[in-house]
C-alpha positions in Angstrom: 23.0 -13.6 -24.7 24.4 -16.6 -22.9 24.5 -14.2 -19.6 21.1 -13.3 -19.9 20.0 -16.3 -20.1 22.3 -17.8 -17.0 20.7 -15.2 -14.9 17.3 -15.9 -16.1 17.9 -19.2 -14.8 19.3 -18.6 -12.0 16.3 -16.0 -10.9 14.2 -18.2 -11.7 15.5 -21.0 -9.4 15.7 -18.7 -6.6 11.9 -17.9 -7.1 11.2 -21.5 -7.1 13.0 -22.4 -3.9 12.0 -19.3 -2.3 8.2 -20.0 -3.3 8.8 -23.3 -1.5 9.6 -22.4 1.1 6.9 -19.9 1.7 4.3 -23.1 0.9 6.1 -25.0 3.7 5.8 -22.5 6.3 2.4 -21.9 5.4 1.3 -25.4 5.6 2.9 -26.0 8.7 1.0 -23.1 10.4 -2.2 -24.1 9.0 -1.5 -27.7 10.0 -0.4 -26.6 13.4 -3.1 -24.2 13.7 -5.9 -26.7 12.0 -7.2 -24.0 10.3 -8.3 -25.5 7.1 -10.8 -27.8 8.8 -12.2 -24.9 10.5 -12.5 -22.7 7.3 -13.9 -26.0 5.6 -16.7 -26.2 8.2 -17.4 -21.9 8.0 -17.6 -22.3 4.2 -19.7 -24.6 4.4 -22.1 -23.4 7.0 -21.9 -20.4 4.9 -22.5 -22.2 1.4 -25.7 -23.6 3.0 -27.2 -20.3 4.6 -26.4 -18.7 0.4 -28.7 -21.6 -0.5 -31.3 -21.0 2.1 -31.3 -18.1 3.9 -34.5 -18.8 6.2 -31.9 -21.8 7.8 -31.1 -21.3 11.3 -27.2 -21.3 12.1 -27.1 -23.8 14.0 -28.8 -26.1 11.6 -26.7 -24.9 9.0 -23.1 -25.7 11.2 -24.8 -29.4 12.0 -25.6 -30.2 8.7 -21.7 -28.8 7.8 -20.6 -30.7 10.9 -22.3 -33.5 9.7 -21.1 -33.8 6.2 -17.6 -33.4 7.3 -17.7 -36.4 9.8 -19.1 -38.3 6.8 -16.3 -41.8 6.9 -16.4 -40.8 2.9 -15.7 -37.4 3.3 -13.6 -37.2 6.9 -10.1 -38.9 6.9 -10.0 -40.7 3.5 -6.6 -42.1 3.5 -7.4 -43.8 6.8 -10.5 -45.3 4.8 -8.7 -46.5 1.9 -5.8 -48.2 4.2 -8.2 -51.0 5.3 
């Protein structure tokens, strides 16, 4: 019983660190690749054309664009340091 439960533990620990260290590596390559900011933007340019499909693309990537720059939307730790 006692083993059982030792190598449930220690499974489970190995998962956990191994799990990390996925999560790491990913974030690093989407930091280093900026990819989220880009898939923010192309959601949201996509979001908008769902809502009105008659919208040109380019108005929908400006308004996306333009939300995103937003000083309460883009780089909100920099606008809670002052």
């Amino acid at each position: 019983m006692l083993k059982t439960l030792d190598i449930l533990i220690g499974v489970a620990t190995v998962m956990l660190l191994f799990s990390m260290a996925v999560t790491i590596v990913t974030q690093f390559v989407a930091n280093l690749m900026q990819s989220r900011g880009k898939n923010l933007l192309q959601g949201l340019t996509g979001l908008l054309k769902q809502i009105d499909p008659n919208l040109p693309a380019e108005a929908a990537n400006k308004i996306a664009d333009t939300l995103l720059k937003h000083p309460l939307v883009g780089r909100p730790m920099e606008n809670w340091a002052r």
